[in-house]
ROGURO-6869 format. One record per residue (C-alpha): residue number from 0; residue in one letter; x, y, z. Coordinates in Angstrom, 3 decimals. Example, Ala and Ser with C-alpha at 12.3 -4.5 7.8 and 13.67 -1.06 7.14 Angstrom:
! ROGURO-6869
   pos   code         px         py         pz
     0      A     12.300     -4.500      7.800
     1      S     13.670     -1.060      7.140
//
This chain:
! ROGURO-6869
   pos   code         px         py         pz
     0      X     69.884     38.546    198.635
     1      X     72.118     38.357    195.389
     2      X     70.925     37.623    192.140
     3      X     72.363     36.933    189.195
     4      X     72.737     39.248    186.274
     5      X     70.124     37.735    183.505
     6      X     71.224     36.376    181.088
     7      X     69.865     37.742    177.404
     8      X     66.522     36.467    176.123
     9      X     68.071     35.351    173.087
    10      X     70.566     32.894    174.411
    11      X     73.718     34.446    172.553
    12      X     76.627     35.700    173.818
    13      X     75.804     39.726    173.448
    14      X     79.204     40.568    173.389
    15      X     79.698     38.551    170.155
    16      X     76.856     39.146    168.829
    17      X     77.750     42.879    168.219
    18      X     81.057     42.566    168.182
    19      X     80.456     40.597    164.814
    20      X     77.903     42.738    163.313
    21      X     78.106     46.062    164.989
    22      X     80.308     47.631    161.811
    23      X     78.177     46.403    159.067
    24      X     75.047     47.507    160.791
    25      X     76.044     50.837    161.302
    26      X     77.144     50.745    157.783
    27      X     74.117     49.768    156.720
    28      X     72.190     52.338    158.138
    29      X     74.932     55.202    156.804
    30      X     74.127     53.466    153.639
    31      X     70.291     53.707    153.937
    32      X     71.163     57.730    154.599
    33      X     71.239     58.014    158.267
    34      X     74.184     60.647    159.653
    35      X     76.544     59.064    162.167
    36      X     75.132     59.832    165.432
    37      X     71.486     58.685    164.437
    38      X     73.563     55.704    162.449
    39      X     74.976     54.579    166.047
    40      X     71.592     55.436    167.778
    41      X     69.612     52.609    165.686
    42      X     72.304     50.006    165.771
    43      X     72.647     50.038    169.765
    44      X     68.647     50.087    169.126
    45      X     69.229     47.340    166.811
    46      X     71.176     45.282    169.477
    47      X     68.552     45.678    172.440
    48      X     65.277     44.789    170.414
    49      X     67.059     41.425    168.694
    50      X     68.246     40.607    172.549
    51      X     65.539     41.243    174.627
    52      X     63.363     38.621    172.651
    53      X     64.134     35.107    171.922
    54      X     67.065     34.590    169.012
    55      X     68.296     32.090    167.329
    56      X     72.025     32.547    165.772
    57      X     71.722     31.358    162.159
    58      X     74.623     31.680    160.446
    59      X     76.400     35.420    159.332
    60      X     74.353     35.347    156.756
    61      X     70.514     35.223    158.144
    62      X     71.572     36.950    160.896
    63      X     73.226     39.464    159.235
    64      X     69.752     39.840    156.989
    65      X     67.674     39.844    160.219
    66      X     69.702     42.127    161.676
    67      X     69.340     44.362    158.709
    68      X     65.762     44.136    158.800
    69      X     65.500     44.847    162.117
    70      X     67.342     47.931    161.996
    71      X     65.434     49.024    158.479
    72      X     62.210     48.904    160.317
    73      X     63.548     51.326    163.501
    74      X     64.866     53.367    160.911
    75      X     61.618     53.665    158.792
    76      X     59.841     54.342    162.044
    77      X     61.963     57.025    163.446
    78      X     61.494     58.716    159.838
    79      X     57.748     58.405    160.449
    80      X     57.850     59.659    163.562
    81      X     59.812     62.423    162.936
    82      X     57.215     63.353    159.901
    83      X     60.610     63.041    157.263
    84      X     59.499     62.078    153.887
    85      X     61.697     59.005    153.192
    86      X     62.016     57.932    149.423
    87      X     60.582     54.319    150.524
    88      X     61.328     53.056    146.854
    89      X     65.171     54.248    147.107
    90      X     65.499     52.714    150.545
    91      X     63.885     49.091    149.452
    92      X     66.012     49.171    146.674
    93      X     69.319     49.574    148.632
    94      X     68.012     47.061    151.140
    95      X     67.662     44.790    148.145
    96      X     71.169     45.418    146.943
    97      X     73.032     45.649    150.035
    98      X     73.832     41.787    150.307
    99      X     75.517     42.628    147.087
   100      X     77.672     45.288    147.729
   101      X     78.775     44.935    151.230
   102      X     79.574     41.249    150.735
   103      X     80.301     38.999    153.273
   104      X     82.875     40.967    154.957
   105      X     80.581     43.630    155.882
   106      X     81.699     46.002    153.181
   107      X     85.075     46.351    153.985
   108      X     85.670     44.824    150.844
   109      X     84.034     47.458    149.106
   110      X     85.939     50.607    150.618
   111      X     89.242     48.365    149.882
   112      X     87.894     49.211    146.251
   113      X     86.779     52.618    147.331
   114      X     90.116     53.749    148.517
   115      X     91.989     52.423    145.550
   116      X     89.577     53.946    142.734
   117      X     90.066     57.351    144.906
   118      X     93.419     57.662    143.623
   119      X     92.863     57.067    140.089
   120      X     90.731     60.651    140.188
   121      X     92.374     63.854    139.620
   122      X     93.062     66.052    142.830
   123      X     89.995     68.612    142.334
   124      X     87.387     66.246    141.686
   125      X     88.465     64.088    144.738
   126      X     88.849     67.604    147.139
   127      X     85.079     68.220    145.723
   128      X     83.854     64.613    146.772
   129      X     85.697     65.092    149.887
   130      X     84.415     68.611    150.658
   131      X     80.504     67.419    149.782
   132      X     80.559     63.932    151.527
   133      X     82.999     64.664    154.429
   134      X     82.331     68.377    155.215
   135      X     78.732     68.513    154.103
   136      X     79.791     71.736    151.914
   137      X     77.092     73.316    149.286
   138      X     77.826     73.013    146.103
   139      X     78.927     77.031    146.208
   140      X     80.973     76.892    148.963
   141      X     83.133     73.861    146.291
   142      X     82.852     76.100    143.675
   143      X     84.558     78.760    145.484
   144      X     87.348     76.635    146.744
   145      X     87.513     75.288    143.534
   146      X     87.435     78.635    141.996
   147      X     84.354     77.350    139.124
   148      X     80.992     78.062    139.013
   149      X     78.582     75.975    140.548
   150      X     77.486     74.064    137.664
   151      X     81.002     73.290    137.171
   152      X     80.873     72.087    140.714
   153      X     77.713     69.576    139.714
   154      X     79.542     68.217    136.583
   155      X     82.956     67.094    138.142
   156      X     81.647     65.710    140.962
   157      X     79.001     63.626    138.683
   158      X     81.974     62.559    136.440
   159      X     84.316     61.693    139.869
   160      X     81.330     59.207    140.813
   161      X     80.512     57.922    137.759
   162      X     84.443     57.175    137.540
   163      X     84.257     55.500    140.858
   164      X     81.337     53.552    139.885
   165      X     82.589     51.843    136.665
   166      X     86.430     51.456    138.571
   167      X     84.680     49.993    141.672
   168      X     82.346     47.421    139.475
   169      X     85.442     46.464    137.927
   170      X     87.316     45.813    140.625
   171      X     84.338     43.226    142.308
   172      X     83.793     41.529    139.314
//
């Protein structure tokens, strides 16, 4: 006897469903300080709790929140789990702000602005950003490259990101 695949507790098309919020989940999570892999972990994890229960689509913006909610809450439980101390009050706050910065267009907007304010930095500080953010380097390891002591290290990359803070806020306003 054949039977017919299920079809998703929620009634939505699956396919669409992540399609359309897949990126600013996973952003989202980046955001709240997960690393990649753990990042794309709770946003497939995301995807399977919202569709194996009953779900009504919305509009992009409640389902984007719920979506976001739903993924906050695996993500604060897999911190508990794991016994991680998670600076609740940091995380609420992003989640509180996140609507605001990622917009609409699930942030893409934002790294537009990113990009550009990148290239109104001088060369060191954005090789330090790059070597902390990207490669995960210590602060010693970008004072060596840099050839400046590690306190040197701490004070250009604080004045690179307090650059791109006031160019980004400029450019959204």
């Amino acid at each position: 006897m054949r039977t017919e695949p299920s079809q998703p507790a929620s009634g939505v098309d699956p396919a669409t469903l992540i399609q359309t919020y897949q990126v600013g989940i996973w952003r989202y999570l980046r955001a709240l300080g997960c690393d990649a892999a753990q990042a794309e972990d709770l946003t497939q994890e995301t995807f399977l709790s919202v569709l194996q229960k009953p779900f009504q689509d919305m509009g992009p913006l409640a389902t984007s929140a719920y979506l976001r909610k739903v993924s906050y809450n695996l993500f604060i439980s897999q911190q508990r789990r794991a016994g991680k101390v998670t600076a609740v009050e940091r995380v609420e706050e992003l989640d509180r702000n996140w609507a605001n910065w990622a917009g609409n267009d699930d942030g893409e907007m934002l790294l537009d602005a990113l990009r550009e304010c990148l290239k109104g930095i001088s060369e060191r500080a954005r090789l330090a950003l790059e070597m902390r953010f990207r490669e995960d380097s210590s602060r010693e390891a970008i004072a060596a490259a840099l050839e400046i002591t590690e306190h040197g290290a701490k004070n250009l990359m604080q004045r690179a990101k307090q650059q791109l803070r006031t160019c980004i806020e400029s450019k959204l306003k």
